[in-house]
N, C-alpha and C positions, 0 to 999 in steps of 0.2 A: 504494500500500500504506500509506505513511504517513497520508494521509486518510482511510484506511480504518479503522486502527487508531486513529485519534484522534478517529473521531464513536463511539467504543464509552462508554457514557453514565458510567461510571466510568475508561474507560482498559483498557488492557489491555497487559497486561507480555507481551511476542512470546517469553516467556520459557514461560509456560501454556498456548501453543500445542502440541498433541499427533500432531497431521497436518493434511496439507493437499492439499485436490483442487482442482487446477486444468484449467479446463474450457476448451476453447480447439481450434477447429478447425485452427488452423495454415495461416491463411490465406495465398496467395500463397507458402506454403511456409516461410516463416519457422520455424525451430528444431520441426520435425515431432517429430525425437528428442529426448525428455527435458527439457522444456522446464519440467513442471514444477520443474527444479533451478534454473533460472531464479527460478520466483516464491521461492522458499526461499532463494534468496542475496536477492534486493528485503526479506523479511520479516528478515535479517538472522539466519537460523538455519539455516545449513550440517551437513548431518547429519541432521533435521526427516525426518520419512518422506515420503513425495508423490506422487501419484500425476496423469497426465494424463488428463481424462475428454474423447472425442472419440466425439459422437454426430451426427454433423452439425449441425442446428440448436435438438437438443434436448440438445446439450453442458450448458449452465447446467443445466439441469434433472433430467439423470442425476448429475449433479456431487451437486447436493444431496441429492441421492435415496441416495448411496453414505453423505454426511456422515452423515443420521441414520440409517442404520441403524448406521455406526459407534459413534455415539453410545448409539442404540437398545439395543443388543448387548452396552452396558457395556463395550466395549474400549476406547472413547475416553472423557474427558469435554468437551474442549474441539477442536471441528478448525476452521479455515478454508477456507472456499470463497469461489474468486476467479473471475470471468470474463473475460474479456479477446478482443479481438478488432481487430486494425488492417488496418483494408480498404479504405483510400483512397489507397495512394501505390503503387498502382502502374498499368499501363496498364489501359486498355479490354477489350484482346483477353485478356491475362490475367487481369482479374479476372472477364470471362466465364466463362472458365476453370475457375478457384475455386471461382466460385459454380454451377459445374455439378458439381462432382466427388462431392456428396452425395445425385447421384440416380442411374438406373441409366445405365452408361457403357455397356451392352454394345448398348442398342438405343436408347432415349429419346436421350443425347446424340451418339450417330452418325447420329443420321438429325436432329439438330439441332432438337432439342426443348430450349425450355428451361425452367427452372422457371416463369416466366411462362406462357407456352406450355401446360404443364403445371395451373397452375392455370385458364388460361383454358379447356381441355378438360373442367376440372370445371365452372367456371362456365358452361359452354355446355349441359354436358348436364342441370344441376340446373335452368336454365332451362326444358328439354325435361321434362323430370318433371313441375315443379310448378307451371311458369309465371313469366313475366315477372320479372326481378330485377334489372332496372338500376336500378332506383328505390331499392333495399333498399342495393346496395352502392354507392351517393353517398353513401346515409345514412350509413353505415358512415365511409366516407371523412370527410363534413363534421365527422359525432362525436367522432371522435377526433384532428381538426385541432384543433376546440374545445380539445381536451382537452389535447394539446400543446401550445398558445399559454399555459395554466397551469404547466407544467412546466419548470423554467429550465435543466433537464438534458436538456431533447428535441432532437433534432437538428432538427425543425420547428418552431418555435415564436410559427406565425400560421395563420390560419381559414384555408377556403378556402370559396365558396358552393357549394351543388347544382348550380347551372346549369357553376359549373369542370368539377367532379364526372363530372357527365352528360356533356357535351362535348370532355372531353379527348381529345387523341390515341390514338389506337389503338395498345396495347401488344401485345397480344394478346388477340385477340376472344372473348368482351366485355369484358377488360378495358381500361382507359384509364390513364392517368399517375396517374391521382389512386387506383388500386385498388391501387398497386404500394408495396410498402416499399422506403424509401431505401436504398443502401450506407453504413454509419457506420463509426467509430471508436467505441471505450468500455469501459469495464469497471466490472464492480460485485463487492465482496465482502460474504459473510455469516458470522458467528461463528454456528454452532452449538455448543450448549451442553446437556448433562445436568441436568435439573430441579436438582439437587441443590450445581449451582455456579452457575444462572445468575444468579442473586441477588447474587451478588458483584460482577455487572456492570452489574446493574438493577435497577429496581424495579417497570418492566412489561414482564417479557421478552414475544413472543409465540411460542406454542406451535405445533409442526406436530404433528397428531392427527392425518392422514391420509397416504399417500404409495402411488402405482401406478403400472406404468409396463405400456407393453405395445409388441407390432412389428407387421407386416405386410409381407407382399413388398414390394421395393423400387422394383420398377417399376410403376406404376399399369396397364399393360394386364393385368397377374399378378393382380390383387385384385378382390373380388367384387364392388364397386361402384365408378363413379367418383364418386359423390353423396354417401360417407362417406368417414371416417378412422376404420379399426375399433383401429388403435392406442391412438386416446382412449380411443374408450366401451371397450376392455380399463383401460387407465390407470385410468379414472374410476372403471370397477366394482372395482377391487382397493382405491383408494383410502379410496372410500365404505366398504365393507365392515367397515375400520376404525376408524370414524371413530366421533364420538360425536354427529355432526347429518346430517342427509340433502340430501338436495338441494335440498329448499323454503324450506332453515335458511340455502341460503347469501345469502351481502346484496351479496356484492362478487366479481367476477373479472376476472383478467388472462390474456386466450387470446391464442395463437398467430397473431395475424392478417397474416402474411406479406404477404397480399392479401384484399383487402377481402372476396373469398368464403369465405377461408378461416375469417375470426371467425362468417359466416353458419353454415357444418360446425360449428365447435366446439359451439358453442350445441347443435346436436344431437345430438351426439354427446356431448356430456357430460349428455345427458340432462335439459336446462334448457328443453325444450320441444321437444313432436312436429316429427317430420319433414316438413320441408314450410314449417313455418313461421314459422322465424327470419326471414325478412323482416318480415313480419309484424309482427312483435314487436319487432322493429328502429325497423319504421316508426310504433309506438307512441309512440316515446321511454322506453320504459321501459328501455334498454340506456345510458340518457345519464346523466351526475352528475344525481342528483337523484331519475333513473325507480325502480322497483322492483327490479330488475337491474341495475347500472352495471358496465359491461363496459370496460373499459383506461381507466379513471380517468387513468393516468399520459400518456396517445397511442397507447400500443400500437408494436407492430413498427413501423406507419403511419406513425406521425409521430414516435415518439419515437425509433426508430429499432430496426436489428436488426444491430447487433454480433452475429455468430453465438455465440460461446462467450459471451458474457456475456447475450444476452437473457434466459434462463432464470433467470439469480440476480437480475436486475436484477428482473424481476418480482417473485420474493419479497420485494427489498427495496422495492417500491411498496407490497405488501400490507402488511410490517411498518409502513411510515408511517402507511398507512390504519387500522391497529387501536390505533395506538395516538395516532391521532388529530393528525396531525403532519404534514398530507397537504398544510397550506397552502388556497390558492383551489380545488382541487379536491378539496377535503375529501370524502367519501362519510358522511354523517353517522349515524352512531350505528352505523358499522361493526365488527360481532362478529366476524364469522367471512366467510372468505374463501379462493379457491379460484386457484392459479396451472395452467397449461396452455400446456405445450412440445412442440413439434412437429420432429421431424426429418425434412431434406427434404421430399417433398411429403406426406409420411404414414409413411413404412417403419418410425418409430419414436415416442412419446412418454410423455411422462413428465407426472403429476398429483399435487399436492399441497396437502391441505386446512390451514387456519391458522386458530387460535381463540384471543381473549384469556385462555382458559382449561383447563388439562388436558382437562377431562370435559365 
């Protein structure tokens, strides 16, 4: 909290603080009840309103989704969003455990399916639709190792080749070791802030002009395809809707790539290119620093890691780096506007939000 509160570009008295949502699955069990009171004693303002946002893995993402409409709404002017997530210290069996509990228990984990599992059932059958995509999700993997060897806050941070990629052990078919997001520790917070004080704290605030969220049944054999996430493209159309650029405007985005196929869905389902074919487009390079698209500038879930409660704000705070140009060796150059996308569980829930160096 302390380092959080002292990269605010002016400072910030925890005094101007009006609420605060903390986003936070409660992993391994740890302080389930009221944990928000937790982050509010750490901020040193006992009393502070607070609330805990628990969406599975689109925790970060609803968090902020509530911030601004707080803000939005004129109720607040000032709230913080914190994410947080410690998922390394405890065993094996139960952190399987854990990390099952945000998908459906009543069938998928008694018959011991798990979110791998899970994704690799999508990745099998997107294969059967469109054709061949092992080649598409290495890419994916090698791009955003790239991408985390730049990030000094990534839980990975070195390359791995195609050929690792391609030949890794089988996690579940098709996926391999290298398709799969690590288990992390981490947290990230964000000050949102009312046009009308942000200025007090900077002198390039960056604006969110968009924000959607959307659900779907929770268990994958319940929903109308296994080849999409209609939760996005719900998220994405509510977002857009709002927004003041469309989808061609956007120059940067940070998706949910759990597993390597999952960032291949996003892409279409956020409506960033037809059906079919995000490999494609992958295997362009145009999804890489540099391409026309650059897609998880920062590593991604991939590599930079997926603390559940904090991946979602962590992403925002990749974008603010990127707009206002602060992003370091994986700078996205001449980054305007830009697009985050949070996924809970394997689909049942997520949350979108568009970001532009400026109001309009």
């Amino acid at each position: 909290m302390e380092r959080a509160l002292a990269s605010v570009d002016r400072g910030l008295d925890p005094e101007r603080v009006e609420e605060l949502y903390l986003a936070t699955l409660g992993f391994s069990g740890w302080q389930l009840g009221n944990s928000s009171a937790i982050a509010v004693e750490e901020l040193g303002r006992p009393g502070l309103p607070s609330v805990r946002v628990e969406n599975a893995c689109a925790s970060g993402g609803y968090a902020l989704r509530m911030a601004v409409d707080a803000v939005a709404s004129g109720r607040r002017d000032l709230v913080l969003v914190v994410g947080v997530e410690k998922m390394t210290d405890v065993s094996n069996a139960r952190r399987r455990y854990w990390l099952g509990v945000s998908g459906d228990t009543e069938w998928e984990r008694l018959a011991g399916l798990t979110f791998a599992g899970v994704y690799g059932l999508m990745a099998a059958r997107y294969a059967a639709e469109y054709g061949p995509v092992r080649e598409a999700l290495s890419e994916v993997a090698v791009k955003n190792h790239a991408n985390g060897a730049l990030n000094p806050n990534a839980h990975f941070q070195k390359g791995v080749s195609r050929e690792q990629a391609t030949n890794a052990p089988t996690v579940a078919a098709p996926l391999g070791l290298y398709d799969c997001c690590p288990v992390s520790d981490g947290a990230a917070a964000l000050l949102v802030a009312a046009p009308s004080v942000a200025h007090e704290y900077t002198d390039s605030p960056v604006y969110v002009v968009g924000s959607g969220a959307g659900s779907d049944a929770l268990a994958i054999q319940a929903r109308a395809s296994m080849t999409r996430i209609d939760a996005s493209r719900r998220a994405a159309d509510e977002a857009f809707r709002r927004a003041p650029f469309d989808r061609k405007q956007v120059q940067l985005l940070e998706v949910h790539d759990c597993f390597t196929i999952a960032e291949l869905l996003a892409l279409e389902d956020l409506g960033m290119t037809p059906r079919g074919t995000a490999g494609r487009l992958t295997l362009s390079g145009a999804t890489r620093i540099g391409g026309r698209l650059p897609v998880n500038p920062d590593g991604g879930l991939k590599a930079k890691g997926h603390p559940i409660g904090a991946t979602g704000v962590s992403q925002a705070y990749e974008v603010f780096l990127q707009l206002r140009g602060q992003a370091g060796a994986r700078q996205v150059g001449g980054a305007e506007r830009a697009l985050t996308h949070n996924v809970g569980g394997s689909g049942a829930s997520a949350a979108v939000h568009l970001f532009s160096v400026s109001a309009t």
